[in-house]
DSSP file (Angstrom, degrees, kcal/mol; ACC not computed):
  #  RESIDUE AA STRUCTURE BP1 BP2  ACC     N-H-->O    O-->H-N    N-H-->O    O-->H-N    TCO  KAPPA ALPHA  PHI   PSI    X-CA   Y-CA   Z-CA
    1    1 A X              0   0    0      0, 0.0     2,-0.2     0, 0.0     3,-0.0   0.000 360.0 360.0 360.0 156.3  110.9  112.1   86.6
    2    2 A X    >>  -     0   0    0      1,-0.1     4,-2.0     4,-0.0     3,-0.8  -0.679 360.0-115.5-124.4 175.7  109.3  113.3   84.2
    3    3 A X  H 3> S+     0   0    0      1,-0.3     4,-4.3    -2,-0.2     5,-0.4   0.924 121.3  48.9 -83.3 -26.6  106.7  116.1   83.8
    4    4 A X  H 3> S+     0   0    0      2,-0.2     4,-0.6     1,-0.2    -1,-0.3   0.836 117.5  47.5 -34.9 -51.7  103.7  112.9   82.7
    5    5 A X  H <> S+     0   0    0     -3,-0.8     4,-0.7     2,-0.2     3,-0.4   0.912 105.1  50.1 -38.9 -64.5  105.1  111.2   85.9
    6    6 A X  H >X S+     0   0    0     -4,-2.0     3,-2.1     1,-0.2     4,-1.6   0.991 115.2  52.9 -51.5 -61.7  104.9  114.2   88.1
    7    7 A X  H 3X S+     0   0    0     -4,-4.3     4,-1.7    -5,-0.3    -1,-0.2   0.882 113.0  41.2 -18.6 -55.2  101.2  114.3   86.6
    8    8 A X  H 3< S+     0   0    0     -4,-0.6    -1,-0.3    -3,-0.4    -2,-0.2   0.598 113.1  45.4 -79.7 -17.9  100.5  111.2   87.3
    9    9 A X  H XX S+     0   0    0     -3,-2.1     3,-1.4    -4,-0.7     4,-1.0   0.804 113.4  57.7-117.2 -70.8  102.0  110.7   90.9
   10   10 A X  H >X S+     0   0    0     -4,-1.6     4,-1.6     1,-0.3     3,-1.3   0.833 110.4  42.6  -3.7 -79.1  100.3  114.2   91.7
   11   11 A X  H 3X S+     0   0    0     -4,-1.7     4,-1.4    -5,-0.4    -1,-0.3   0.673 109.1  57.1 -44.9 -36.9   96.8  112.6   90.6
   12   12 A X  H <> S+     0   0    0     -3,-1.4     4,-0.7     2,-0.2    -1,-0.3   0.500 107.2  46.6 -93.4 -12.4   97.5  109.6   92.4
   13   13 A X  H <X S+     0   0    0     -3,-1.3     4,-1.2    -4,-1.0     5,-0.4   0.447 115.1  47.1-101.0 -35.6   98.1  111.7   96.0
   14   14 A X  H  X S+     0   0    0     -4,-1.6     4,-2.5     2,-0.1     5,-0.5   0.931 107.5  52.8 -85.5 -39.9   94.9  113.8   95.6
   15   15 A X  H  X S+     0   0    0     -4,-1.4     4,-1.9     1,-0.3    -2,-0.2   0.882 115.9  41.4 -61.3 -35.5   92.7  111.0   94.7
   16   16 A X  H  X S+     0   0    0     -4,-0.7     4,-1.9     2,-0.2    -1,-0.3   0.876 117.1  49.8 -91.0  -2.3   94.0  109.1   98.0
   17   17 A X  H >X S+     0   0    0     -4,-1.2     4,-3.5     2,-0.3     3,-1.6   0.942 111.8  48.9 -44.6 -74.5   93.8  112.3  100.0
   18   18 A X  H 3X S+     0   0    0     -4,-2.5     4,-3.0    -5,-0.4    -3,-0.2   0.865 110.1  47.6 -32.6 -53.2   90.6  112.8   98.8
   19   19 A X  H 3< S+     0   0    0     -4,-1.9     4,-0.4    -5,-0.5    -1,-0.3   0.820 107.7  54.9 -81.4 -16.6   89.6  109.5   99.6
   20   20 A X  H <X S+     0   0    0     -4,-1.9     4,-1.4    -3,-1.6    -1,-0.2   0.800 107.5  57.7 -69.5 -21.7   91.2  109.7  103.4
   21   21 A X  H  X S+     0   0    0     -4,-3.5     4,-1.5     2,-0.2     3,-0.4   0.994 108.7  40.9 -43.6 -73.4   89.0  112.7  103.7
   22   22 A X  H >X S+     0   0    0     -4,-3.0     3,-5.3    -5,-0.3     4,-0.6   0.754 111.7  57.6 -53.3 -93.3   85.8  110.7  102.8
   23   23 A X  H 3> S+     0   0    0     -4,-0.4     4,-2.4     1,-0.3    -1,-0.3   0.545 107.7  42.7  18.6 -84.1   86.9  108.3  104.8
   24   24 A X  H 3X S+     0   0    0     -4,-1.4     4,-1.2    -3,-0.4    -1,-0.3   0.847 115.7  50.6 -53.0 -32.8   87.2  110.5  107.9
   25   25 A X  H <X S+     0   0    0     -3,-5.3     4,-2.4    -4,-1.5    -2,-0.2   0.955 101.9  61.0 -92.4 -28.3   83.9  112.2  107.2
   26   26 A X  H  < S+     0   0    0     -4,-0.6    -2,-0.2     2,-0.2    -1,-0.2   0.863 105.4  43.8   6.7 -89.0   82.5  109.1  106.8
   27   27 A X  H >< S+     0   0    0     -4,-2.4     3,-1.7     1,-0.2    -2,-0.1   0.918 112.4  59.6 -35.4 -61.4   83.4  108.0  110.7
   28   28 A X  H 3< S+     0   0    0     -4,-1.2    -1,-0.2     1,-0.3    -2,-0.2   0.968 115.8  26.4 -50.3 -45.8   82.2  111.6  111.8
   29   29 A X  T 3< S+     0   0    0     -4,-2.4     2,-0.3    -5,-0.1    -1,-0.3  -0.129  84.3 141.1-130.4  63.6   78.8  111.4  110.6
   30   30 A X    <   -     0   0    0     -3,-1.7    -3,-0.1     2,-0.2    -4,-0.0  -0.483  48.8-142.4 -75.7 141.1   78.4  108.0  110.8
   31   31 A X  S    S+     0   0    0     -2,-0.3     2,-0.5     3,-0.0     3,-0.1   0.305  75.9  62.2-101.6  27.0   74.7  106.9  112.1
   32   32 A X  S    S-     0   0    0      1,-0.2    -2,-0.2     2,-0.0     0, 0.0  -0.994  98.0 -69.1-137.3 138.9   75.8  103.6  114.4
   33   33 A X        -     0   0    0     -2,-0.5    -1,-0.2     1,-0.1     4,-0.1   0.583  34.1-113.5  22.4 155.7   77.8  103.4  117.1
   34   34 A X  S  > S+     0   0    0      2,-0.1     4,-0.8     3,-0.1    -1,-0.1   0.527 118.0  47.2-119.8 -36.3   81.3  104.0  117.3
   35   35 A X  H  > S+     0   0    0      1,-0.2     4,-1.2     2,-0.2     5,-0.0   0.804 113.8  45.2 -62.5 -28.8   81.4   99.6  118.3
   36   36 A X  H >> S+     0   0    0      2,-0.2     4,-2.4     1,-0.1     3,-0.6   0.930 109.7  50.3 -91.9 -27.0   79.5   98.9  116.0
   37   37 A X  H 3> S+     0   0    0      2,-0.2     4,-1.5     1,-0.2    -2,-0.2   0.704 113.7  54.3 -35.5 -36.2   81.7  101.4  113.2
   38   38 A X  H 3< S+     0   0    0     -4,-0.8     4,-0.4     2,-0.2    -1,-0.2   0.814 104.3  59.7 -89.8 -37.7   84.9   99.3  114.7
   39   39 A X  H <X S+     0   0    0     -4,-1.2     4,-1.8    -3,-0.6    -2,-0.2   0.775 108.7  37.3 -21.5 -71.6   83.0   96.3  113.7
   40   40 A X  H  X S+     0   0    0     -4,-2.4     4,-0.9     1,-0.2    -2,-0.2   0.711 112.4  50.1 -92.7 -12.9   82.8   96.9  110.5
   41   41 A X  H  X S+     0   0    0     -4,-1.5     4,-1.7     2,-0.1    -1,-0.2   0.765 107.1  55.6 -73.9  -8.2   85.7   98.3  109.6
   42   42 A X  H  > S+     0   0    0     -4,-0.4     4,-2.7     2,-0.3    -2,-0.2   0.946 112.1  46.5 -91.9 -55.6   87.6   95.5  111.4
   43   43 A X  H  X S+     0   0    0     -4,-1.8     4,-1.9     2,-0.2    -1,-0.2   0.978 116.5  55.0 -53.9 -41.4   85.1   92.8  108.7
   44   44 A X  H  X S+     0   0    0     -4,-0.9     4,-1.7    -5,-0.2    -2,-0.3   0.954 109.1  39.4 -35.8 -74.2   86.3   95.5  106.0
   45   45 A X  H  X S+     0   0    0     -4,-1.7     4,-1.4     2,-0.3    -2,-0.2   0.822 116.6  47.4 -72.9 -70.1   89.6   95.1  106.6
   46   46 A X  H >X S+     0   0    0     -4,-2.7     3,-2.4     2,-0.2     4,-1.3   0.891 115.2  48.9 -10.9 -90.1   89.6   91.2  107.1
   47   47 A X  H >X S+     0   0    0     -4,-1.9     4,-1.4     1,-0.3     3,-0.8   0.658 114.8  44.2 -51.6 -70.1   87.4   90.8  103.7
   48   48 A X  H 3X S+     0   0    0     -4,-1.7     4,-2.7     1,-0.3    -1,-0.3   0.588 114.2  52.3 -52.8 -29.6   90.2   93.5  101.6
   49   49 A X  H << S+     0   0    0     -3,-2.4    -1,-0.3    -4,-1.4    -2,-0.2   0.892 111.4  47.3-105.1 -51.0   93.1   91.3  103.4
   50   50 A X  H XX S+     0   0    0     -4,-1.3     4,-3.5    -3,-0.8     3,-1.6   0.969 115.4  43.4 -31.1 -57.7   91.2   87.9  101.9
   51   51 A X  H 3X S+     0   0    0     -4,-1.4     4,-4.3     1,-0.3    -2,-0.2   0.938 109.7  55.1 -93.2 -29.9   90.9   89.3   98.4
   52   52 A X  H 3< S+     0   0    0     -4,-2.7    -1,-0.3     3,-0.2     4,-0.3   0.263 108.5  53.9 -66.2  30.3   94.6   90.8   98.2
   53   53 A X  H <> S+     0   0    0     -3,-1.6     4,-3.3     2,-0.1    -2,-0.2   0.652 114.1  39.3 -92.7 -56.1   95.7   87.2   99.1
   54   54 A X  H  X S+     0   0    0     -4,-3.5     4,-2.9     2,-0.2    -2,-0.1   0.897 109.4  55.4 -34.5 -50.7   94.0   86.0   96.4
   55   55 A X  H >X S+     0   0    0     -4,-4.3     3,-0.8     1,-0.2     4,-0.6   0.911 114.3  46.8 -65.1 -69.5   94.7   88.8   94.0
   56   56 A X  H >> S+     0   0    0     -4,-0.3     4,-2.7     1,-0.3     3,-2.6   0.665 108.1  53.6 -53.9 -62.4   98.4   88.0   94.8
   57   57 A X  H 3X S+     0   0    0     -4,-3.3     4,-2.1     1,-0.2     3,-0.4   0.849 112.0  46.3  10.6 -91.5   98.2   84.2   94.5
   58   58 A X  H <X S+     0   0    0     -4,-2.9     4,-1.5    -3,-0.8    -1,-0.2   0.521 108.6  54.2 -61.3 -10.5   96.7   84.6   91.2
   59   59 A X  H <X S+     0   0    0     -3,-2.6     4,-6.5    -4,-0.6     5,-0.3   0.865 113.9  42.0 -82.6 -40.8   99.2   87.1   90.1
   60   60 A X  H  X S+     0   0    0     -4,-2.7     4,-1.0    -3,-0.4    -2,-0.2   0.837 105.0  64.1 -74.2 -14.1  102.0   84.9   90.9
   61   61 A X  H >X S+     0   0    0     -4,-2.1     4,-3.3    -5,-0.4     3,-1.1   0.990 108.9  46.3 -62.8 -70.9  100.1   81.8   89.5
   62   62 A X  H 3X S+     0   0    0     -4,-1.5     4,-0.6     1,-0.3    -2,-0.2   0.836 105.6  52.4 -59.0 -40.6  100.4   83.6   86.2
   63   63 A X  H 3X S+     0   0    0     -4,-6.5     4,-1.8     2,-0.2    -1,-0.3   0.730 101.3  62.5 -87.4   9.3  103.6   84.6   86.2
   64   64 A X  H <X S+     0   0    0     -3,-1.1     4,-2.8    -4,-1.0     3,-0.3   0.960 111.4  43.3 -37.2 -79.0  104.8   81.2   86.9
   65   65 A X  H  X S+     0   0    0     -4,-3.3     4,-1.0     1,-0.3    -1,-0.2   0.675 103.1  52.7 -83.0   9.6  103.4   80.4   84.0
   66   66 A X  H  X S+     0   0    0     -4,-0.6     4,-1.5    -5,-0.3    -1,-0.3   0.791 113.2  58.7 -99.3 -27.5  104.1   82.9   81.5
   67   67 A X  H  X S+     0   0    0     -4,-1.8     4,-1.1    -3,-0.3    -2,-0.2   0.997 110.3  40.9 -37.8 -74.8  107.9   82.0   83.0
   68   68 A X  H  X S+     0   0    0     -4,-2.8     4,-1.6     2,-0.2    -1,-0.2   0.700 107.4  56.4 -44.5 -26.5  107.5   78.8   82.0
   69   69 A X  H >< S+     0   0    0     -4,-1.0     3,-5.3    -5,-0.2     4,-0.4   0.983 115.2  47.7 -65.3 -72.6  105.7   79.3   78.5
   70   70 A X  H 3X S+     0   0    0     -4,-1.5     4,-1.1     1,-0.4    -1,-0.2   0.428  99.7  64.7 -47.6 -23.6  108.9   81.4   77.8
   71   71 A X  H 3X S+     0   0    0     -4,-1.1     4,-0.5     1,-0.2    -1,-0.4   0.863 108.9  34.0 -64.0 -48.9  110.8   79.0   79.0
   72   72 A X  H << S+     0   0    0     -3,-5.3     4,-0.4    -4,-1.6    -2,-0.3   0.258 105.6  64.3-100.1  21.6  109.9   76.4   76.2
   73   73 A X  H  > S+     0   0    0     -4,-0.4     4,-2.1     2,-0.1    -1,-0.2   0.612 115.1  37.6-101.1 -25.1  109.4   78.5   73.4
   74   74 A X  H  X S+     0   0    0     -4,-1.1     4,-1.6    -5,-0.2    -2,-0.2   0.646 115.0  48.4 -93.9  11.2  113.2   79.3   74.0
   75   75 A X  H  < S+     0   0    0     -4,-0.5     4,-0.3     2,-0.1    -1,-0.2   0.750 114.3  45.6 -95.6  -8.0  114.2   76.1   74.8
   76   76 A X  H  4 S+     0   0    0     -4,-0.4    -2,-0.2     2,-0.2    -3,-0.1   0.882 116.0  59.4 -82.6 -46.8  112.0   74.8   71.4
   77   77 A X  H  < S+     0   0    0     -4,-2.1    -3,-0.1     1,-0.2    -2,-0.1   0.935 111.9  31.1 -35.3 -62.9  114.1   78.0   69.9
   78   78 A X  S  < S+     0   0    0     -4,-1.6     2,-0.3    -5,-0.0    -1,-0.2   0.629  90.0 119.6 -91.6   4.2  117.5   76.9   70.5
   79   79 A X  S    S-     0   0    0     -4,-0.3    -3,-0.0    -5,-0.1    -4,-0.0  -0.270  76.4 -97.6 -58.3 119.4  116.9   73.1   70.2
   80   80 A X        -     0   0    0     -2,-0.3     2,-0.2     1,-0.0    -1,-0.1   0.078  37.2-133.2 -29.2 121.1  119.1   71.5   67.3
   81   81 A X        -     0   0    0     -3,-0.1     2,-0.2     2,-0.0    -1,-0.0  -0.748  15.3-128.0 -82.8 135.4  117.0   70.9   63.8
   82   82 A X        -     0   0    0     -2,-0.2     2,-0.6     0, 0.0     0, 0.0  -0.473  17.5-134.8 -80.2 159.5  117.3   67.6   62.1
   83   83 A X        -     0   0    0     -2,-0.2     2,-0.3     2,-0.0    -2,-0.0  -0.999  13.2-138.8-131.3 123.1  118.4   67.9   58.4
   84   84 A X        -     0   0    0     -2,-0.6     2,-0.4     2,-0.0     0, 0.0  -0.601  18.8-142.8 -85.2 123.6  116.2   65.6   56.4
   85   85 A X              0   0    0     -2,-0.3    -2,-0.0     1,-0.2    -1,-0.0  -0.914 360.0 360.0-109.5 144.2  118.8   64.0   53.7
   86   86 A X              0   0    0     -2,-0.4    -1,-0.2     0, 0.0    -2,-0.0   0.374 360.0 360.0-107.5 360.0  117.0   63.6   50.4
């Protein structure tokens, strides 16, 4: 790996520490309920589990079609040329 990687993979481990912190302090000094806290993560959780469905759908929707595009601009590539005889 390399040291940009390590950089990068680093950065990417405090920022979700960091955010499982907040998270946790969050919970702690929360001002509801611990039912109603369970509640709403649970609608959290749901709603985030909806919109990665989506996002994945739509990713695969696209590359579908950027397959396909690719598909005919090399089947248009290797397709035989007529030679116009004068």
């Amino acid at each position: 790996m390399t040291t940009n990687g390590r950089q990068a993979a680093k950065n990417a481990a405090l920022i979700a520490g960091g955010a499982a912190v907040g998270a946790g302090m969050v919970l702690l000094y929360a001002p509801q309920s611990g039912t109603e806290t369970r509640r709403q993560l649970r609608h959290y959780a749901k709603k985030t589990q909806v919109q990665a469905t989506r996002l994945g759908r739509d990713l695969k929707n696209g590359a579908e079609r950027i397959i396909e595009r690719g598909k005919t601009l090399v089947a248009k590539k290797n397709a035989p040329r007529a030679v116009e005889a004068a």
